[in-house]
C-alpha positions as CSV (number, residue, x, y, z in Angstrom):
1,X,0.0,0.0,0.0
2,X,1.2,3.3,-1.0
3,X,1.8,6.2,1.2
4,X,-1.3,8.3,2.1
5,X,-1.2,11.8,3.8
6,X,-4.0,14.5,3.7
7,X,-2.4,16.9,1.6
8,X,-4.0,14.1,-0.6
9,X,-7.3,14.2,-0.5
10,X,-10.2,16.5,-1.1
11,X,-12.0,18.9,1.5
12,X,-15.7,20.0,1.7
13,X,-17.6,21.5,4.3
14,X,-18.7,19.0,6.9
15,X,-22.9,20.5,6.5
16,X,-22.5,20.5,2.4
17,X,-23.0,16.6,2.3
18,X,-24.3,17.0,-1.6
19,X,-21.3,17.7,-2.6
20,X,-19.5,14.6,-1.2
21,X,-18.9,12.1,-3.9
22,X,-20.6,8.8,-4.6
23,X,-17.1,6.9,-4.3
24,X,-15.3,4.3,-2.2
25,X,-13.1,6.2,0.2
26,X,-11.4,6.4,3.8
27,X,-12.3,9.8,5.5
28,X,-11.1,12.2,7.9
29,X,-12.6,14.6,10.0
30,X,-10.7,17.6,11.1
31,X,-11.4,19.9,13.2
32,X,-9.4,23.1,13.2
33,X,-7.0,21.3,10.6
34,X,-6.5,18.6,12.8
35,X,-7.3,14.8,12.3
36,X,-10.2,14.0,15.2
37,X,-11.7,10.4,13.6
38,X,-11.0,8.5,10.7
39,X,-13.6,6.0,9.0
40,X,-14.2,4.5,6.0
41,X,-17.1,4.0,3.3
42,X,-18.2,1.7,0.3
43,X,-20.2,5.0,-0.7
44,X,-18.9,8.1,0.7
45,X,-22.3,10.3,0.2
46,X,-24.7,7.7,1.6
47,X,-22.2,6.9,4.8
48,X,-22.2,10.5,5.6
49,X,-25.7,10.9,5.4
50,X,-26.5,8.2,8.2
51,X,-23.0,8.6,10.2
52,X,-24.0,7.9,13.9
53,X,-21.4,10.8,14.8
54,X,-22.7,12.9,12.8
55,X,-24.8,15.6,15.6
56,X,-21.1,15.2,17.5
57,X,-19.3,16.8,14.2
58,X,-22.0,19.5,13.8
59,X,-21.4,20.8,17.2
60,X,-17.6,21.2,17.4
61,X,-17.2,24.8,17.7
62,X,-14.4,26.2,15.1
63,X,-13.9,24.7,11.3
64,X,-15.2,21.4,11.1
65,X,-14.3,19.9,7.8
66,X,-14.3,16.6,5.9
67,X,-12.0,14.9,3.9
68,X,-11.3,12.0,2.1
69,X,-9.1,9.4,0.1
70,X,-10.7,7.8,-2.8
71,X,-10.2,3.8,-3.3
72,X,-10.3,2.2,-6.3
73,X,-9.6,-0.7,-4.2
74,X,-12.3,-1.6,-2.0
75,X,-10.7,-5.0,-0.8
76,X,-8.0,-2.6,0.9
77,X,-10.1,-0.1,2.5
78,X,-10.2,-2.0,5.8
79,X,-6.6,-2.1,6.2
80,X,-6.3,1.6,4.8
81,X,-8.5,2.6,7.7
82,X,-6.6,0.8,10.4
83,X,-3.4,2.0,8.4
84,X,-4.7,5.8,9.2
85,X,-6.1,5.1,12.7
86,X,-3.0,3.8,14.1
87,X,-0.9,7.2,12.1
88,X,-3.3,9.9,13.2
89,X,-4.5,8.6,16.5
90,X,-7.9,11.0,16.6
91,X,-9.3,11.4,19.5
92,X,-13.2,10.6,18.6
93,X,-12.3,7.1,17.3
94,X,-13.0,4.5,19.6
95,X,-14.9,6.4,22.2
96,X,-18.7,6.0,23.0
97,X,-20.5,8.2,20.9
């Protein structure tokens, strides 16, 4: 697997969910530039739409933002997730939301 970083991937504003692509990708939330969970979707649009997190993102004071890394591999996004979990250690993944 390649080398992934976020100067990668494409930003939108976390409310504008119609502009999110309908595309296999691993995403990133930041908040005030900075990495705060990591997930990953078969379809990036519809994902967003139902994320369970979601109200939690909305309500961050500052620039929330979201971004992504499109797959072309959907076998690997598992492993592309964990890959990015373990590297940006954000602090809303794997607590109770």
């Amino acid at each position: 697997m390649g080398k992934v970083g976020i100067a990668r991937v494409t930003l939108s504003k976390v409310l504008a969910n119609y502009l999110l692509p309908l595309v296999c990708a691993v995403y990133f939330v930041l908040h005030d530039n900075k990495v705060v969970y990591v997930g990953k979707a078969t379809v990036l649009r519809q994902r967003w739409d139902s994320h369970h997190r979601i109200k939690e993102f909305k309500n961050l004071p500052g620039e929330v933002r979201i971004a992504w890394h499109k797959s072309d591999s959907p076998e690997l996004i598992d492993e592309l997730e964990k890959s990015m979990i373990a590297c940006f250690k954000p602090s809303m993944n794997g607590s109770k939301g």
